[in-house]
TORKOL-4160 file (C-alpha; in steps of 0.2 Angstrom, whole numbers, padded with zeros to 4 digits, m for minus):
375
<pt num="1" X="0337" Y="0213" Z="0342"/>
<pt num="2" X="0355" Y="0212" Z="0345"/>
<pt num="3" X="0359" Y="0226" Z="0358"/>
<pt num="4" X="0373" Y="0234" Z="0349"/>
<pt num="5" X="0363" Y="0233" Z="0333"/>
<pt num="6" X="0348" Y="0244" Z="0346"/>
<pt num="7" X="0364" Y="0258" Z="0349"/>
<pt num="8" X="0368" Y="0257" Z="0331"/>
<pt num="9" X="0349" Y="0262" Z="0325"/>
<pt num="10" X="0349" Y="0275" Z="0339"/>
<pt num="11" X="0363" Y="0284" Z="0334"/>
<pt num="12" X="0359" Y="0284" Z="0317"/>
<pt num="13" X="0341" Y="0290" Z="0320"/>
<pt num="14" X="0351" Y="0303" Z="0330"/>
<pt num="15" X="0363" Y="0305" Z="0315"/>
<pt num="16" X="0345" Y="0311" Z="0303"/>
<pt num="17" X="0344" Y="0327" Z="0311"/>
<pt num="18" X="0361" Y="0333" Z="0306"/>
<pt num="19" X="0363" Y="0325" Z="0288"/>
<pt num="20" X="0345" Y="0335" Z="0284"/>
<pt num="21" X="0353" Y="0351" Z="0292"/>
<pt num="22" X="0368" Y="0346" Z="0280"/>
<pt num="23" X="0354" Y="0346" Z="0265"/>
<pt num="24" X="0349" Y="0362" Z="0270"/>
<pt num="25" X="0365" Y="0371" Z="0274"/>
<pt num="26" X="0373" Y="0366" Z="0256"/>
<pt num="27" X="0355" Y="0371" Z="0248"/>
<pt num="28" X="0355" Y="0355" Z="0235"/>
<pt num="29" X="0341" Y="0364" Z="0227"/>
<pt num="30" X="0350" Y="0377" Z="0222"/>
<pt num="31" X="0367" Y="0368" Z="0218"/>
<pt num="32" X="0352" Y="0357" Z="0204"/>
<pt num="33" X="0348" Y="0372" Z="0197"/>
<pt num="34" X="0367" Y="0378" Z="0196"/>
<pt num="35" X="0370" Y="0363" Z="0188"/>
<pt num="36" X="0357" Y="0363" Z="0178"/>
<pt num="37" X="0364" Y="0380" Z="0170"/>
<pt num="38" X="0382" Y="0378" Z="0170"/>
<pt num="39" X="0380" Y="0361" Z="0161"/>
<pt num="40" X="0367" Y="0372" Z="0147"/>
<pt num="41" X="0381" Y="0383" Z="0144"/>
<pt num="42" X="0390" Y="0369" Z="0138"/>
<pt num="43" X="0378" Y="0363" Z="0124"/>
<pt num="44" X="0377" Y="0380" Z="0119"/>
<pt num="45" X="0385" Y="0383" Z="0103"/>
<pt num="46" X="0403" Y="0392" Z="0103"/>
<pt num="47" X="0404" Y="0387" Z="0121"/>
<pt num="48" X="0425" Y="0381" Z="0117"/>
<pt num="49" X="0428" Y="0397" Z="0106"/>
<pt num="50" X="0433" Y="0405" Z="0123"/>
<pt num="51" X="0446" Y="0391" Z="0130"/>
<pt num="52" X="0448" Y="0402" Z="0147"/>
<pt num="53" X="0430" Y="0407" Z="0150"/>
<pt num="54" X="0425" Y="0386" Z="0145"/>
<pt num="55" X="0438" Y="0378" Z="0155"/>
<pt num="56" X="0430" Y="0389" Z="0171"/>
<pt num="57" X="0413" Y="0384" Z="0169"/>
<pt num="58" X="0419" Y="0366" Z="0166"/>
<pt num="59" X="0430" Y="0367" Z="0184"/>
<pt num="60" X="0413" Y="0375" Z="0192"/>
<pt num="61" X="0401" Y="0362" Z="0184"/>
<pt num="62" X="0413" Y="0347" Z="0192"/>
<pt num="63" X="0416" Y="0355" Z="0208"/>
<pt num="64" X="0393" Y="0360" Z="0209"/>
<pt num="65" X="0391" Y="0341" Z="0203"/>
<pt num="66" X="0404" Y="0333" Z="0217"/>
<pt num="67" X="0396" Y="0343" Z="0232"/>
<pt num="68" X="0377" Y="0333" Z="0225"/>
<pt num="69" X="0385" Y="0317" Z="0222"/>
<pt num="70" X="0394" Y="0318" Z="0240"/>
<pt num="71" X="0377" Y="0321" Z="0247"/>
<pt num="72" X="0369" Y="0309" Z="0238"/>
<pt num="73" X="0380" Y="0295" Z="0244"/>
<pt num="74" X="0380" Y="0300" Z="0263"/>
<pt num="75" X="0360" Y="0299" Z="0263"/>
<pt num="76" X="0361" Y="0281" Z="0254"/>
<pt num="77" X="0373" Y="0276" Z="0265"/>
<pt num="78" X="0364" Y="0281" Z="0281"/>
<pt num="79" X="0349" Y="0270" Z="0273"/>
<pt num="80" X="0360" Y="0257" Z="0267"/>
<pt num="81" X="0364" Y="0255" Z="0288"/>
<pt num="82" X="0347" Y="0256" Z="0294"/>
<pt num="83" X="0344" Y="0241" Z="0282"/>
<pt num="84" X="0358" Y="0232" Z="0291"/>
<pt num="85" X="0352" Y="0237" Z="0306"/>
<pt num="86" X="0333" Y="0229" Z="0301"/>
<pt num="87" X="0338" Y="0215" Z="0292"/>
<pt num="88" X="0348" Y="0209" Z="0308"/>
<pt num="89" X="0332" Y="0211" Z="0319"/>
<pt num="90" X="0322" Y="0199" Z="0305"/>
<pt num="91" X="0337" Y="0185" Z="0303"/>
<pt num="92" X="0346" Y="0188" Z="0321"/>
<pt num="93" X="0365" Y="0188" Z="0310"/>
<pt num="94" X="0378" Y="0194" Z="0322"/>
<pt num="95" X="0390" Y="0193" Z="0305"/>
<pt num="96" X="0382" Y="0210" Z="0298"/>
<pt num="97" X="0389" Y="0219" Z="0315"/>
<pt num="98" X="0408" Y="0224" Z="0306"/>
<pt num="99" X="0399" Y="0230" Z="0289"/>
<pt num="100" X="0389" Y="0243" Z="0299"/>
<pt num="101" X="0401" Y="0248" Z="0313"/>
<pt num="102" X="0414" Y="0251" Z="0296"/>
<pt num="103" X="0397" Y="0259" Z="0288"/>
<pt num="104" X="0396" Y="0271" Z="0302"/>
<pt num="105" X="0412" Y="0276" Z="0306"/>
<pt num="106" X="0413" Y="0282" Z="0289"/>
<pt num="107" X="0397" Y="0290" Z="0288"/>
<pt num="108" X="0402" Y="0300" Z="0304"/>
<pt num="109" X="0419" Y="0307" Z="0295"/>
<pt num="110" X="0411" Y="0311" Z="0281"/>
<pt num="111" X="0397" Y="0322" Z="0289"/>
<pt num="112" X="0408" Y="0330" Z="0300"/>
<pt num="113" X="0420" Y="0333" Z="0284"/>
<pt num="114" X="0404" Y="0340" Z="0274"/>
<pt num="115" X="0401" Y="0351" Z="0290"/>
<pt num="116" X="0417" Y="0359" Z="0290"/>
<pt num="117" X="0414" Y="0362" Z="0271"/>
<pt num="118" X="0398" Y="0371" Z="0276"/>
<pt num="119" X="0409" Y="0382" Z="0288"/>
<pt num="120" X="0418" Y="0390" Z="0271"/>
<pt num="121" X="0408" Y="0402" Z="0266"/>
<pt num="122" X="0421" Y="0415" Z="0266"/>
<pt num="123" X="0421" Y="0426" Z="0246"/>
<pt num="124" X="0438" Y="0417" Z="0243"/>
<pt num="125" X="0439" Y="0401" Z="0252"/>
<pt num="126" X="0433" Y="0388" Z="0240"/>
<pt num="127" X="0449" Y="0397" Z="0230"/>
<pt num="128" X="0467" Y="0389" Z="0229"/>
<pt num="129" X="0479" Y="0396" Z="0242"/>
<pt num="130" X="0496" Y="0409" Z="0241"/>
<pt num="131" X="0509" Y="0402" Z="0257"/>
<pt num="132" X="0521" Y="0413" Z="0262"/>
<pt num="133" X="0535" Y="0408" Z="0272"/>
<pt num="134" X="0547" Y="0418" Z="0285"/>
<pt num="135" X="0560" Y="0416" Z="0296"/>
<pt num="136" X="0562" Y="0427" Z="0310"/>
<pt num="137" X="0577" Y="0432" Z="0320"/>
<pt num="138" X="0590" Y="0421" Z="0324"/>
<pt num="139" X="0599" Y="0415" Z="0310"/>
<pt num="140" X="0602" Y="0397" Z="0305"/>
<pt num="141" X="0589" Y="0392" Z="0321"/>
<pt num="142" X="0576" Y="0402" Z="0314"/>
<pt num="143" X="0580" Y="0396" Z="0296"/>
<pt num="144" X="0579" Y="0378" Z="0301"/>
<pt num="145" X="0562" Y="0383" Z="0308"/>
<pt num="146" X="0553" Y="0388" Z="0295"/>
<pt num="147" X="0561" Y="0374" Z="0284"/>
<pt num="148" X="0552" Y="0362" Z="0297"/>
<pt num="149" X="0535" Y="0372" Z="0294"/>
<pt num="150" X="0539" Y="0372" Z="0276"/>
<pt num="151" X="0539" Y="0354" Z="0275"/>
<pt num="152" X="0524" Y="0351" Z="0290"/>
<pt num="153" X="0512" Y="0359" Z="0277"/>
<pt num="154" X="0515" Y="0352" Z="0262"/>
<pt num="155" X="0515" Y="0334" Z="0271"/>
<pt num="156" X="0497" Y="0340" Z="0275"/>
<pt num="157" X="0494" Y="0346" Z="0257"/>
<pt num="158" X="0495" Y="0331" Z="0250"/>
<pt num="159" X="0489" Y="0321" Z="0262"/>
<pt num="160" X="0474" Y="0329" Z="0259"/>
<pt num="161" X="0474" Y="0328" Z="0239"/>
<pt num="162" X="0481" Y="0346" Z="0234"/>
<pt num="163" X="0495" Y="0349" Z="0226"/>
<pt num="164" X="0507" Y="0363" Z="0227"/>
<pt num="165" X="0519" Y="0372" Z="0219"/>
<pt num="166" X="0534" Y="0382" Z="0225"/>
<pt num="167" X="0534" Y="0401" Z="0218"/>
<pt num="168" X="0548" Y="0406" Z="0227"/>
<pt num="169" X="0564" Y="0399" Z="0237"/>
<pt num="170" X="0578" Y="0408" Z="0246"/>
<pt num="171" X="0589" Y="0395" Z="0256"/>
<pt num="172" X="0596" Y="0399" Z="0273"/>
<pt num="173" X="0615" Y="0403" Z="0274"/>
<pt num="174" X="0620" Y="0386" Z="0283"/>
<pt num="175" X="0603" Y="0376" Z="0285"/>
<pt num="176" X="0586" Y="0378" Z="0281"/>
<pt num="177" X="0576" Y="0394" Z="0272"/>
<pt num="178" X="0577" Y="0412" Z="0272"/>
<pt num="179" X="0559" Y="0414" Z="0264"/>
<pt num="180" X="0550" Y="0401" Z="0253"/>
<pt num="181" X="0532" Y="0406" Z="0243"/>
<pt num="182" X="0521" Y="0390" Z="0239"/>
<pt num="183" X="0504" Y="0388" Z="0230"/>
<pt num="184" X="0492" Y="0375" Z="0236"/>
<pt num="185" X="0480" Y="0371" Z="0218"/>
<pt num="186" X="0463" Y="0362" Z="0226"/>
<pt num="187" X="0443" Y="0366" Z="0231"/>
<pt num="188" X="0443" Y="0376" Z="0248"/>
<pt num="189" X="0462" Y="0379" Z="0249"/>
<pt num="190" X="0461" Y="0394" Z="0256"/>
<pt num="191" X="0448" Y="0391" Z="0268"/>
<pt num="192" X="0455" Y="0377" Z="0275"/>
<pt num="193" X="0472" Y="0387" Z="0276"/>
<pt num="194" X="0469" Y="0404" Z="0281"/>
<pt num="195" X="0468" Y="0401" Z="0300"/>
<pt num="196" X="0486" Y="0396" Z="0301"/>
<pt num="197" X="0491" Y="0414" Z="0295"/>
<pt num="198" X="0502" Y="0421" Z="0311"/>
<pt num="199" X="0517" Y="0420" Z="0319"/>
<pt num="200" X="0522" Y="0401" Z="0324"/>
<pt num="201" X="0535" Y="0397" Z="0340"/>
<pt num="202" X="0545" Y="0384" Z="0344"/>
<pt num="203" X="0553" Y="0378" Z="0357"/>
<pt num="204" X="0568" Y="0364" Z="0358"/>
<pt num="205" X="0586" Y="0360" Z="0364"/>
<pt num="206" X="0596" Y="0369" Z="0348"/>
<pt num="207" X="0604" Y="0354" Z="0336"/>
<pt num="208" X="0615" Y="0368" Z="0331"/>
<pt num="209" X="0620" Y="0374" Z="0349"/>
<pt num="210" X="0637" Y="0363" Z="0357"/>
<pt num="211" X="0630" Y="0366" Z="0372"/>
<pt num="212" X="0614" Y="0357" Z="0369"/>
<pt num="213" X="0604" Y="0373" Z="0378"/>
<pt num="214" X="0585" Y="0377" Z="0375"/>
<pt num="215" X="0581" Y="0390" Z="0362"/>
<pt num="216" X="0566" Y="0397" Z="0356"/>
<pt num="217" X="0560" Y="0402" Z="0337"/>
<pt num="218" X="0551" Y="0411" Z="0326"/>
<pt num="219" X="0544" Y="0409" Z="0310"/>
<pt num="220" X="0528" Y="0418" Z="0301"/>
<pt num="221" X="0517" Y="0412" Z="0290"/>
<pt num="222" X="0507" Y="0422" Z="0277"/>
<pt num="223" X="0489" Y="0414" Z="0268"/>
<pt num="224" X="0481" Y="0424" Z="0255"/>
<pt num="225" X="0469" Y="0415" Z="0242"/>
<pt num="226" X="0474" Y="0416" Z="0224"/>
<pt num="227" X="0463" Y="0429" Z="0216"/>
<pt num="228" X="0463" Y="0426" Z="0198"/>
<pt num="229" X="0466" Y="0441" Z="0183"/>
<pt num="230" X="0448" Y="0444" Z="0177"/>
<pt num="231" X="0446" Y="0449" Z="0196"/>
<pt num="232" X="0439" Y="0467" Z="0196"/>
<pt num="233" X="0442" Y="0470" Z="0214"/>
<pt num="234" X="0457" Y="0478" Z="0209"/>
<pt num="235" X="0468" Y="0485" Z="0193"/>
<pt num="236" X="0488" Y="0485" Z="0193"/>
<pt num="237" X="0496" Y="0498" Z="0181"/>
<pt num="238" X="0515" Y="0498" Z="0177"/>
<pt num="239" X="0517" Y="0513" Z="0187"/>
<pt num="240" X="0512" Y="0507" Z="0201"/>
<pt num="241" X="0524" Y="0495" Z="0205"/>
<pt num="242" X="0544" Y="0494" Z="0203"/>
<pt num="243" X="0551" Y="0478" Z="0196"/>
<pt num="244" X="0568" Y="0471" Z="0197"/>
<pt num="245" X="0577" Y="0457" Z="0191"/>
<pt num="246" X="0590" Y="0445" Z="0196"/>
<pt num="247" X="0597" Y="0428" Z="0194"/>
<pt num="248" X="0589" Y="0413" Z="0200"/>
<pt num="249" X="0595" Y="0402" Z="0215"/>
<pt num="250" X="0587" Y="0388" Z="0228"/>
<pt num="251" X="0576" Y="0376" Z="0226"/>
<pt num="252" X="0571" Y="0368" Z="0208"/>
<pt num="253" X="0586" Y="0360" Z="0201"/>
<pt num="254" X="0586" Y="0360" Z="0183"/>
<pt num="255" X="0570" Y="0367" Z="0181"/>
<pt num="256" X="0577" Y="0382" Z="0187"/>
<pt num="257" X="0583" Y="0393" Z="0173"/>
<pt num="258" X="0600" Y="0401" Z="0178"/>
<pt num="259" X="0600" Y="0418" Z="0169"/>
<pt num="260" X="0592" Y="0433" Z="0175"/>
<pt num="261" X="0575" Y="0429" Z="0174"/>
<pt num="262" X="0568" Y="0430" Z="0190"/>
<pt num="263" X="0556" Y="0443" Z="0194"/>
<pt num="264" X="0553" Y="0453" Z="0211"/>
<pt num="265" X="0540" Y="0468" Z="0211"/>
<pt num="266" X="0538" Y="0483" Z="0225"/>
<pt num="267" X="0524" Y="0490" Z="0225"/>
<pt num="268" X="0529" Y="0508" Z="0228"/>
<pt num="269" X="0511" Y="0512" Z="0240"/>
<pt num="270" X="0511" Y="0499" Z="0252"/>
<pt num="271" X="0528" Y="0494" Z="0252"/>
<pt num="272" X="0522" Y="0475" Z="0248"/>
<pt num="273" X="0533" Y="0462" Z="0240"/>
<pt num="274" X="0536" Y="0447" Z="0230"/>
<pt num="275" X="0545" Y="0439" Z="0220"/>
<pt num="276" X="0545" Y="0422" Z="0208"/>
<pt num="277" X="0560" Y="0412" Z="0202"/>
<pt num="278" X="0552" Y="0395" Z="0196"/>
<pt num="279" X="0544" Y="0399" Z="0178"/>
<pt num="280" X="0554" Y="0396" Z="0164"/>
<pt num="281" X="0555" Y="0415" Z="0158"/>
<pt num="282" X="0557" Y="0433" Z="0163"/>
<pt num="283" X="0538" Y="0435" Z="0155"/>
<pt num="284" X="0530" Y="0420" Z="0165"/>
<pt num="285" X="0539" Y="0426" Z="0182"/>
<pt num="286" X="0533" Y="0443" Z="0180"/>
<pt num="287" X="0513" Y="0438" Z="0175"/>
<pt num="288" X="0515" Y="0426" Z="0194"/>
<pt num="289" X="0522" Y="0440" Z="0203"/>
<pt num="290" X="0509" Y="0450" Z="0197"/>
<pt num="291" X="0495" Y="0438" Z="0203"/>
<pt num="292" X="0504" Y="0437" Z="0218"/>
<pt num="293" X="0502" Y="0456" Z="0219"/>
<pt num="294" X="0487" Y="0458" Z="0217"/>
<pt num="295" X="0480" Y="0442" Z="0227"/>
<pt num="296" X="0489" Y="0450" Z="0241"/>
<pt num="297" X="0481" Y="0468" Z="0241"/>
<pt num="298" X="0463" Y="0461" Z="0237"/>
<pt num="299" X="0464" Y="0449" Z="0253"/>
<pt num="300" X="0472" Y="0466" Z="0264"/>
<pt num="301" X="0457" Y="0476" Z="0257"/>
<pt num="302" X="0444" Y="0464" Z="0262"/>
<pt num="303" X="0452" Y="0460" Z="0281"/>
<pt num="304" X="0454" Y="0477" Z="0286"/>
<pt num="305" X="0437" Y="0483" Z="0280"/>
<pt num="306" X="0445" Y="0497" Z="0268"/>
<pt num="307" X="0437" Y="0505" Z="0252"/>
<pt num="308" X="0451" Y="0510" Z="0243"/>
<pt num="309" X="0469" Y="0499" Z="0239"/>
<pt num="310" X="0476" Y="0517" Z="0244"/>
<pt num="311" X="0472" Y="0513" Z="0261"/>
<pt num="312" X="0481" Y="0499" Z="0265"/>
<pt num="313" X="0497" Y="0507" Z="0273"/>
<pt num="314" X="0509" Y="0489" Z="0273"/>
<pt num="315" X="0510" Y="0486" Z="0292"/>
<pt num="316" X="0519" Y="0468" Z="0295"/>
<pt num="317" X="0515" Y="0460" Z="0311"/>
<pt num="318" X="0534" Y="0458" Z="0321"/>
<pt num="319" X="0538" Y="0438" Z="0321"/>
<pt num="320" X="0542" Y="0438" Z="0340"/>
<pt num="321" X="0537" Y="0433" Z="0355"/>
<pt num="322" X="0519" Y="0438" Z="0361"/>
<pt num="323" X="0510" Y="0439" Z="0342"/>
<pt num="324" X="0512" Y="0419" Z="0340"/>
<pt num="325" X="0495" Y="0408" Z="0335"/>
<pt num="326" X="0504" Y="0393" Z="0341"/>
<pt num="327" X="0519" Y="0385" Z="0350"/>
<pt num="328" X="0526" Y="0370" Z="0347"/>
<pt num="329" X="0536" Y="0363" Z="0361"/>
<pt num="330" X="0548" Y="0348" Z="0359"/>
<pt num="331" X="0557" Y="0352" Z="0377"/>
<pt num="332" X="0556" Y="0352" Z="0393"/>
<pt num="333" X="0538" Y="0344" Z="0388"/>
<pt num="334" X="0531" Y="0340" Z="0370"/>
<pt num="335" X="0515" Y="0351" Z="0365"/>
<pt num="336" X="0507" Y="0360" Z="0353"/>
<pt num="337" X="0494" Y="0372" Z="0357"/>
<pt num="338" X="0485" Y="0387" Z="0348"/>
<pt num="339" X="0485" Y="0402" Z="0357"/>
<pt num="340" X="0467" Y="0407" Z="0350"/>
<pt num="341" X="0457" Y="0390" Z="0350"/>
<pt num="342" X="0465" Y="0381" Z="0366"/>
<pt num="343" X="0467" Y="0367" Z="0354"/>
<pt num="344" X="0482" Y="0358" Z="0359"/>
<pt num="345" X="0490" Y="0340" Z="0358"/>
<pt num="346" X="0508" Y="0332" Z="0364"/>
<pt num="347" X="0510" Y="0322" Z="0349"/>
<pt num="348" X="0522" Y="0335" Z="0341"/>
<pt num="349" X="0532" Y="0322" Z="0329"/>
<pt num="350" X="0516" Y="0318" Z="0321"/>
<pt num="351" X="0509" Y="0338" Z="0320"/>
<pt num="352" X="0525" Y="0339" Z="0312"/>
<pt num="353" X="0522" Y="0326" Z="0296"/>
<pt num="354" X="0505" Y="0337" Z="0293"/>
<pt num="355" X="0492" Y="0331" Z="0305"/>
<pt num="356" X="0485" Y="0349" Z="0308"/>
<pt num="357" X="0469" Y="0342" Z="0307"/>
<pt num="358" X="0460" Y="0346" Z="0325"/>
<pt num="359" X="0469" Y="0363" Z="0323"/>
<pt num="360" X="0460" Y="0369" Z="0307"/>
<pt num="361" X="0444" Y="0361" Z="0314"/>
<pt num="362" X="0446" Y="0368" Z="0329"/>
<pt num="363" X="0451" Y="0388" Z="0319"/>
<pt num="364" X="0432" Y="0386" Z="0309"/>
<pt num="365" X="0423" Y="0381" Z="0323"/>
<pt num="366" X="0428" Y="0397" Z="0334"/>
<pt num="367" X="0427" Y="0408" Z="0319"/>
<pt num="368" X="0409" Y="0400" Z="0313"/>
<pt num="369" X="0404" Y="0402" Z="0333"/>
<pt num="370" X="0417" Y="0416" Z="0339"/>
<pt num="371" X="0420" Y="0407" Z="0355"/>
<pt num="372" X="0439" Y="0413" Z="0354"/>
<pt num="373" X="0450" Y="0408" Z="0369"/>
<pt num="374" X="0454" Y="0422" Z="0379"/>
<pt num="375" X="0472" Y="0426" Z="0380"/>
């Protein structure tokens, strides 16, 4: 046999052991029987009389029958290249070499994509995702910061297939934004996001400075997974809140309705909130700020270990120096490096268009291990 065709049929006899262990962590027998049951509740009579209740366990169904199919094609690939690799022995055709390097390249992404999966097992990560954006202090460079991580994670988000839409979008005074709230819609949103919840620094030589001199900013980032009404983790009354109202402004064009139908809620215990501008109606603004709400006190709960919403006293983490999870650096040197994984590359530029890729893989890993960098 060809001796690249040998290392080909080693490493795939070495890839067995992993893609079973992949069998095992996703427990396909128990995603069968899921299936099996979601797909009998919609044969059952009256299953559509409740459009809300149908459309979920349609959602669930798909999502249960993608994870087996995904499976399913990983193990006939990997037999599909160990055929490659026996048929070349027989006939001694160097030609099938670029089908099963092709083959096995994309059998590797797709494993280590399936394992990072296997790593969410979080209550909320399969759920969509709630982005909050902040600039910190120092004016229009902090505002043009967190307009550049504005646009680094939605160049991720749909590189990756989500979608997203903006909630929220208050525009900085000369250049870039004040605050902006985005939801990422898409399976494992949240888990995939949550890690790059934290203060984020930069470094650069200031385009707004005539004096070209270095400056450093600060921008933080807020992830929350979208918790939807029926949740019972936690009820909101009227009272428990104030809401205000004003006139919309920012981003959105003429989608943006221009009376005063924007809605921003307090709530009066913890001190927490938001706001929505981007629905067409004072009602439909205040129904998002309410999910908003309550996404955002469900999520506080469960980090902090508490067993009362009362608990939670409303402490914001200061965006300055010394609570960042990252710094970008564009001068003296170009790097980026997370402060908690010691992941770190010097392509900044393209870190920038959304490849944040090794730092979220990077995030899971330590959390699934707890091998944390020690600062």
């Amino acid at each position: 046999m060809n001796i690249e065709f040998e290392s080909y049929k080693g490493k795939l006899n070495d890839l067995q052991v992993p893609l079973d262990g992949l069998a095992q962590s996703l427990n396909l027998e128990g995603l069968r029987n899921e299936l099996e049951r979601l797909q009998a509740m919609q044969e059952a009579p009256g299953f559509w009389d409740d459009p809300e209740k149908s459309q979920k366990v349609v959602v669930k169904a798909k999502a249960t029958q993608t994870k087996l199919e995904r499976y399913e094609k990983m193990r006939a690939l990997w037999e599909d290249l160990m055929t490659i690799c026996e048929m070349a022995a027989e006939e001694d055709d160097d030609s099938m070499l670029p089908e099963l390097q092709e083959g096995f390249q994309k059998l590797s992404q797709e494993m280590e994509s399936c394992r990072l999966e296997t790593l969410l097992n979080g209550h909320y990560d399969s759920n969509n995702a709630m982005m909050s954006f902040h600039a910190g202090a120092g004016g229009t460079e902090a505002q043009d910061w967190c307009q550049m991580l504005y646009r680094m994670y939605t160049r991720w988000a749909e590189a990756h297939g989500f979608t997203y839409k903006i909630m929220d979008y208050l525009e900085g005074d000369e250049a870039g934004l004040k605050s902006a709230d985005i939801l990422v819609e898409g399976e494992n949103a949240y888990g995939f996001l949550k890690g790059e919840n934290g203060v984020h620094r930069l470094v650069r030589v200031s385009p707004f400075d005539a004096n070209a001199r270095r400056q450093t900013s600060f921008a933080a980032i807020e992830v929350i997974p979208d918790i939807q009404d029926d949740s019972q983790d936690v009820q909101i009354k009227p009272e428990d809140y104030e809401m205000q109202v004003f006139r919309s402004s920012g981003a959105g064009g003429q989608h943006i309705n221009k009376t005063s139908s924007a809605v921003r809620l307090i709530h009066k215990a913890t001190g927490i909130v938001v706001s929505c501008q981007t629905e067409r109606s004072q009602f439909q603004n205040k129904e998002t700020c309410l999910r908003m709400l309550r996404s955002k006190l469900v999520e506080i709960k469960e980090r902090e270990h508490l067993d009362k919403i009362s608990d939670i006293k409303g402490v914001q983490q200061k965006i300055e120096w010394g609570s960042q999870i990252r710094n970008y650096v564009f001068m003296p040197y170009t790097l980026v490096k997370d402060t908690r994984t010691g992941c770190e590359t010097s392509n900044v530029n393209a870190v920038m268009d959304g490849a944040l890729d090794p730092f979220i893989e990077a995030y899971l890993n330590c959390a699934a291990t707890g091998n944390w960098v020690t600062k």
